[in-house]
C-alpha positions in Angstrom: -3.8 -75.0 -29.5 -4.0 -76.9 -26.3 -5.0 -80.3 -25.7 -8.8 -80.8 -25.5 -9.3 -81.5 -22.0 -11.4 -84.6 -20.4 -14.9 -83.9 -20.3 -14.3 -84.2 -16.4 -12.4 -81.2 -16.0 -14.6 -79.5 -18.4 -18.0 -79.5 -16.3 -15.6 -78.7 -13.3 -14.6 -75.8 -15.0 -18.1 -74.5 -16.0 -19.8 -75.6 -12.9 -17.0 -73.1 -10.9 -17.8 -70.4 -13.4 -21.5 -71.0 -13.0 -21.1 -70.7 -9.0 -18.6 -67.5 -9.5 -21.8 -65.5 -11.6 -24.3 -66.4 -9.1 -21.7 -65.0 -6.3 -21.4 -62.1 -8.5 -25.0 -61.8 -9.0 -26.4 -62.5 -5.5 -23.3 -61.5 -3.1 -23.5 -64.2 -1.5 -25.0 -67.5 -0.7 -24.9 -71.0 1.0 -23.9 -73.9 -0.6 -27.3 -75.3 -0.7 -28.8 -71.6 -2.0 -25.9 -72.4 -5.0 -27.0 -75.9 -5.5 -30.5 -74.7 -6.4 -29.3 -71.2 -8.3 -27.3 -73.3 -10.4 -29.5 -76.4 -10.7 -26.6 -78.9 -9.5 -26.3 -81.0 -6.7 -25.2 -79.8 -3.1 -22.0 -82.2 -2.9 -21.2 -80.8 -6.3 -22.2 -77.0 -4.8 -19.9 -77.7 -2.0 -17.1 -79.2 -4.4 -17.1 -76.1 -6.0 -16.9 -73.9 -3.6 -14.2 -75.8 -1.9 -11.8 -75.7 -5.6 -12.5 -71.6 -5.6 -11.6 -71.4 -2.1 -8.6 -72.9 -3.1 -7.4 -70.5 -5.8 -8.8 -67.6 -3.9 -11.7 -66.9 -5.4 -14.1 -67.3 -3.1 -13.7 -67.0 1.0 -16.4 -67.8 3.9 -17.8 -64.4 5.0 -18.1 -65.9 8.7 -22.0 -65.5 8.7 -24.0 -68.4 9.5 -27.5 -69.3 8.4 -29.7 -70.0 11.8 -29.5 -74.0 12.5 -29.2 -76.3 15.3 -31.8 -77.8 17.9 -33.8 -79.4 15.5 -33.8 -76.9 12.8 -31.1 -78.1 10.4 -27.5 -77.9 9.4 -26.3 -74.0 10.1 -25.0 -73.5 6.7 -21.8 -70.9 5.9 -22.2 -67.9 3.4 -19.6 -67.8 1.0 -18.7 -64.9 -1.3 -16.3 -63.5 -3.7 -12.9 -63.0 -2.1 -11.3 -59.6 -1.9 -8.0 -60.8 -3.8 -10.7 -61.2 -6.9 -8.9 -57.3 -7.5 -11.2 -54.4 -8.6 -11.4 -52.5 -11.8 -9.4 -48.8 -12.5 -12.2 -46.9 -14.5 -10.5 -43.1 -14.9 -11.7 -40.1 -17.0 -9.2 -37.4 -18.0 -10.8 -34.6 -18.5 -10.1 -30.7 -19.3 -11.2 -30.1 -15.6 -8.7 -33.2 -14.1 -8.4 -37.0 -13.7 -11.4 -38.5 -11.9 -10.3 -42.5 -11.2 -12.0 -44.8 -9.4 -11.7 -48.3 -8.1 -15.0 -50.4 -9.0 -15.4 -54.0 -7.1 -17.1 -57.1 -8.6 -20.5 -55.4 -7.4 -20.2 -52.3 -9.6 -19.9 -50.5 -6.8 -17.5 -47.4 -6.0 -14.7 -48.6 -3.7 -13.1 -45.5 -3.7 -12.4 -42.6 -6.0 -9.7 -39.7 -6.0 -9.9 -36.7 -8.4 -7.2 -34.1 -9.6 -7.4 -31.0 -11.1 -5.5 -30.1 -14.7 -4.7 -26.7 -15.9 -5.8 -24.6 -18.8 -4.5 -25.7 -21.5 -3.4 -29.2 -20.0 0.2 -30.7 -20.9 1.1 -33.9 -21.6 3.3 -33.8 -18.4 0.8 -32.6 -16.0 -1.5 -34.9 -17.2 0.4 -37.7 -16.7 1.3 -37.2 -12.8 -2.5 -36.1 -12.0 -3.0 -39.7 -13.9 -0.4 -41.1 -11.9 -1.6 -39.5 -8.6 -4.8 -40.1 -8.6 -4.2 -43.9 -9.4 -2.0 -44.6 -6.7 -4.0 -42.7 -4.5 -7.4 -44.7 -5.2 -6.1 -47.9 -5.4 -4.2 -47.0 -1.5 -7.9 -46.5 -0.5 -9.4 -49.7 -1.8 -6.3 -51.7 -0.7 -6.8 -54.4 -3.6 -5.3 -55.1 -6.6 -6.3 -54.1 -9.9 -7.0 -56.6 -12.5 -7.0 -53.8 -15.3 -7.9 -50.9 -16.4 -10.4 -48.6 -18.6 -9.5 -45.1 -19.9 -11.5 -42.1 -20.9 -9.6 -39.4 -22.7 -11.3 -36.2 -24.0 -9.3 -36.4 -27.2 -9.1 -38.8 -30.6 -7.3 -42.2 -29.6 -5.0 -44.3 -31.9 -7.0 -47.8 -31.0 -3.9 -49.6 -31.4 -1.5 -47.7 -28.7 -3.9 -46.4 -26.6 -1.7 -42.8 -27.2 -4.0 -39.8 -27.1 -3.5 -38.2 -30.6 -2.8 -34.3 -31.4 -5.2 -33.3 -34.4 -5.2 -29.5 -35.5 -7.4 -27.4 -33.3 -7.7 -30.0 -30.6 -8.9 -27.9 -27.6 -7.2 -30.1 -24.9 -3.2 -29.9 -25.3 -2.6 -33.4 -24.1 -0.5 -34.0 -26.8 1.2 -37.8 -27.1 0.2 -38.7 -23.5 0.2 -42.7 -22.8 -2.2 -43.6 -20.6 -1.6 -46.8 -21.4 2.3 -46.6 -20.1 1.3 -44.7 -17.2 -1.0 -47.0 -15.8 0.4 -50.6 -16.8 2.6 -50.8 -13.8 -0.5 -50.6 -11.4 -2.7 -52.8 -13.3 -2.2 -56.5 -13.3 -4.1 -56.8 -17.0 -4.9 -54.7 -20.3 -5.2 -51.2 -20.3 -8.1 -50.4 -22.3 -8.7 -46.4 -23.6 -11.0 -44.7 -25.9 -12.4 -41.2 -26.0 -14.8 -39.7 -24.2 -17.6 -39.4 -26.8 -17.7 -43.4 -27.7 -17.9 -43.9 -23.9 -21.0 -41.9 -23.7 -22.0 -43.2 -26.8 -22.0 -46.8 -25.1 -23.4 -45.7 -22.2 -26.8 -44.7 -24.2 -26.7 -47.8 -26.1 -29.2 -49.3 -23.6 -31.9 -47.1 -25.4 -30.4 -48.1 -29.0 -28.6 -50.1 -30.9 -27.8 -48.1 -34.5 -27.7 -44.2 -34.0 -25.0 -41.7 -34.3 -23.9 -39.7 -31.0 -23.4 -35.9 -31.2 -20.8 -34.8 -28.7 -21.5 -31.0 -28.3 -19.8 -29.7 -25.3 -16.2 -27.7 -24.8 -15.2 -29.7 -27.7 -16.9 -31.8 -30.4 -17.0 -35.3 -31.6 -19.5 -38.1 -32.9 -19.2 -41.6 -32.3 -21.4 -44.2 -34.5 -22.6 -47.1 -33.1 -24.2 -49.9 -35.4 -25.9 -53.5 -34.5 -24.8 -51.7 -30.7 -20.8 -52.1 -31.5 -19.1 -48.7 -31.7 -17.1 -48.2 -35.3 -14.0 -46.6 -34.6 -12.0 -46.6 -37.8 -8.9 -47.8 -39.4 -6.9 -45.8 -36.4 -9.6 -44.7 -34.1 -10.6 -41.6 -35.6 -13.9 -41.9 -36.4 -16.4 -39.0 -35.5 -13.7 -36.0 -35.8 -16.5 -33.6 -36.8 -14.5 -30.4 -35.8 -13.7 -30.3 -39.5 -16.3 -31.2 -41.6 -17.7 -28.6 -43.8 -21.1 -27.0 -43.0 -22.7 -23.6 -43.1 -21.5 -21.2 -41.1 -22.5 -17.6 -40.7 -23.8 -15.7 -43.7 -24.6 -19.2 -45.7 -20.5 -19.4 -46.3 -19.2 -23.0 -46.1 -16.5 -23.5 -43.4 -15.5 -26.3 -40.6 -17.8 -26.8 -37.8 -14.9 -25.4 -35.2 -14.4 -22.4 -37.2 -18.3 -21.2 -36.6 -17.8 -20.9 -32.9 -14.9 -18.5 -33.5 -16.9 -16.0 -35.8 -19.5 -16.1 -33.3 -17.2 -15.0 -30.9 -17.9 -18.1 -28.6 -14.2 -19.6 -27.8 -12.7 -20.1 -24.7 -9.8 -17.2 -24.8 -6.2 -18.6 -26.0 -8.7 -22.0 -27.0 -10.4 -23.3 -29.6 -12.3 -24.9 -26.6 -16.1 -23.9 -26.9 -17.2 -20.9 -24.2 -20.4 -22.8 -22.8 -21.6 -20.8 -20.7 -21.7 -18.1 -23.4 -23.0 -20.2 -25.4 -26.5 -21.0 -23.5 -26.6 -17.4 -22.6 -26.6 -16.4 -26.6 -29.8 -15.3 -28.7 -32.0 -16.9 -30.8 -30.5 -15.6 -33.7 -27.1 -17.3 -32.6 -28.9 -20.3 -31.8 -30.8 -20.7 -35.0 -26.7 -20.6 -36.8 -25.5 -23.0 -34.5 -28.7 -25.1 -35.2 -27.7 -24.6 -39.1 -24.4 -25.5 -38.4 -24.9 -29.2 -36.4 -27.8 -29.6 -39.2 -25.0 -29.6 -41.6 -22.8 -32.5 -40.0 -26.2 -34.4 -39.2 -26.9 -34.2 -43.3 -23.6 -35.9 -43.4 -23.2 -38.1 -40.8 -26.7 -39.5 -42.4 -25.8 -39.8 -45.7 -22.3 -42.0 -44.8 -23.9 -43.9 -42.0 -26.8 -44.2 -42.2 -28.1 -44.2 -38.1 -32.1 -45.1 -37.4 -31.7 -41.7 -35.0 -29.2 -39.2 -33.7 -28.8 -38.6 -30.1 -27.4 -35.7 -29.0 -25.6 -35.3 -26.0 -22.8 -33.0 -24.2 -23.3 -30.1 -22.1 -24.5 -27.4 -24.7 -26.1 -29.9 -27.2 -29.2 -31.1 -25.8 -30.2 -27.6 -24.7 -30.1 -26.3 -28.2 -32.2 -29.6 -29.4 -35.1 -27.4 -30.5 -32.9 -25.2 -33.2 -31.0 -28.5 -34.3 -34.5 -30.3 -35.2 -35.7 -27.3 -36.8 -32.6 -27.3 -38.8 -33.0 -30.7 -39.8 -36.3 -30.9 -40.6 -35.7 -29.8 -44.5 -33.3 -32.5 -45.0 -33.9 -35.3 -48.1 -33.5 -38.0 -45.4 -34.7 -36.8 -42.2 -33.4 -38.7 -39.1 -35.2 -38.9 -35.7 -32.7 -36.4 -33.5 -33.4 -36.4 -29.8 -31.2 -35.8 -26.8 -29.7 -37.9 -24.8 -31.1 -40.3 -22.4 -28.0 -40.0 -19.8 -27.0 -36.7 -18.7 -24.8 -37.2 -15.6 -21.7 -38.4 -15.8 -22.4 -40.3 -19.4 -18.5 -40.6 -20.5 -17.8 -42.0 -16.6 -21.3 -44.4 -16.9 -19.6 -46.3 -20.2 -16.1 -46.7 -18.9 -17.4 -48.0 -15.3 -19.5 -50.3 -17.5 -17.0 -51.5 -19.7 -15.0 -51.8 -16.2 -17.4 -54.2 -14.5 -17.7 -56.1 -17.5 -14.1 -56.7 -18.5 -13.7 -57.4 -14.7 -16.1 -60.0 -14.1 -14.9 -61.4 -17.6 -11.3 -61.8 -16.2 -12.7 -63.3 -13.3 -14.4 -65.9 -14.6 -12.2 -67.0 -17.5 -9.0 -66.6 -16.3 -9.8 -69.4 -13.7 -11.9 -72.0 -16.0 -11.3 -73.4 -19.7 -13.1 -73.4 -22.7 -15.0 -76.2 -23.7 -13.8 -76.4 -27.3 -10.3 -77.5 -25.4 -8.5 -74.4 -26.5 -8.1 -72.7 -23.1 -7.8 -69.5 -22.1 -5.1 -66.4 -22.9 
């Protein structure tokens, strides 16, 4: 533990954070418009922003308020400096690696997307990873503080390694992102999969409710008190597997239904969608059967106040899942999913801005227990 610091250097510190979230907040602002965002007074404003502009934080943008002649002091805008870095959010994906560069704003500074073949290896994966982050961060010509992964497959939460479970539709095997992208990020890499992303990305709407990932592969994640539980190693949600009724009232894994109803991906076990939405009602109803199944478990061990399905297949068969459910002992709210586009890239640009501004903000100012930062 560090020494507890004089009180001094404590207010310092918070004041500087204070003016860095209203630069965040506002874009920018005179020292007077800080002085009276924050509440302080404009020497202490201008003190501020002179210690920031110091460590590089914070830069005059050139623009001047309108002054002279008898109408005041022209005062200078200040805003965040470009060397604050931006944030790597990337998605890999059976269709490729989508990566972006996200500034303090939240907004796209540049993006760069490449394609991954059918079934995707390890190897190619990692040099479309590779690619498209050198490629993206060339474009927004700043560094990167860190970094936020997406994968479409189970995670081991303390590597970051993608994990190989039986059945897995996308053979990505061991892939790191975790070692592919350390060299271009200046902090933590931070991965999860795809389905606790979009999870977090509809958390806005709730805080305790369990999210059905039905798309070209399948997953739940369950979020409680609005914190997604991951599990011991990170598996948590690996429905594929569960028992549940399949055709003809036979017990048999989730994954294995989509086979006898002939609605695979050939050489996959990667879920034909398009086939899928174009079935019958008859198919529907056993597909509706089949999620009912899971939900009945996924209730009973976790007790959500709703489920929320989401993916690209799910929320279009929402009418034969209710139905299915309906029956149940303990029937749960089910309802689709708020966020439709881009839900797995909403959460990790999310967790991106947040981790970003966090970085920002504590890396240059000290706690005021006297501990410090790491």
């Amino acid at each position: 533990m560090e020494p507890t610091l004089p009180s001094q250097e404590i207010v310092r510190s918070l004041t500087d954070e204070h003016v860095l979230r209203a630069l965040m907040q506002h874009r920018r602002l005179t020292r007077a418009e800080l002085a009276v965002e924050i509440g302080i007074s404009k020497p202490t404003a201008g003190e501020s922003v002179r210690r920031l502009t110091e460590r590089g934080l914070v830069a005059d943008t050139g623009e001047r308020t309108p002054g002279g002649r008898g109408r005041g002091r022209v005062g200078s805008y200040y805003a965040l400096a470009p060397a604050v870095g931006v944030a790597l959010a990337v998605v890999i994906a059976p269709e490729g690696v989508v990566a972006e560069c996200l500034d303090i704003y939240g907004d796209t500074v540049s993006r760069a997307v490449r394609p991954i073949d059918r079934p995707a290896r390890p190897s190619q994966a990692a040099d479309a990873l590779a690619t498209a982050t050198v490629e993206v961060l060339a474009a927004a010509g700043r560094p990167a503080r860190l970094a936020v992964v997406s994968a479409a497959d189970p995670v081991d939460r303390a590597t970051g390694r993608l994990v190989q479970l039986p059945d897995s539709p996308f053979l990505v095997g061991d892939l790191d992102p975790v070692a592919v992208l350390a060299p271009h990020a200046g902090g933590p890499v931070v991965v999860d999969n795809d389905v606790n992303w979009a999870a977090l990305a509809e958390r806005n709407t709730a805080r305790d409710f369990a999210y059905l990932y039905l798309g070209e592969g399948l997953g739940c994640a369950i979020v409680s008190d609005g914190e997604v539980r991951r599990g011991h190693t990170g598996l948590t949600g690996e429905i594929a597997h569960l028992l549940t009724v399949g055709p003809g009232g036979r017990a048999v894994r989730l994954i294995e239904v989509f086979g006898e109803l002939g609605l695979r991906r050939d050489g996959s076990t990667a879920i034909d969608v398009e086939r899928l939405l174009d079935s019958d009602p008859a198919t529907r109803e056993l597909i509706g059967q089949a999620v009912a199944g899971v939900v009945a478990a996924v209730v009973a061990l976790a007790d959500p106040q709703e489920i929320v399905v989401g993916g690209s297949w799910g929320p279009a068969l929402i009418g034969s899942i209710r139905s299915a459910t309906t029956p149940m002992p303990r029937e749960v709210p089910v309802r689709p999913a708020v966020l439709t586009g881009e839900p797995v890239l909403a959460g990790v640009r999310a967790e991106a801005l947040n981790r970003l501004r966090s970085a920002i903000t504590t890396s240059n100012t000290v706690n005021v227990r006297g501990q410090g930062t790491r």
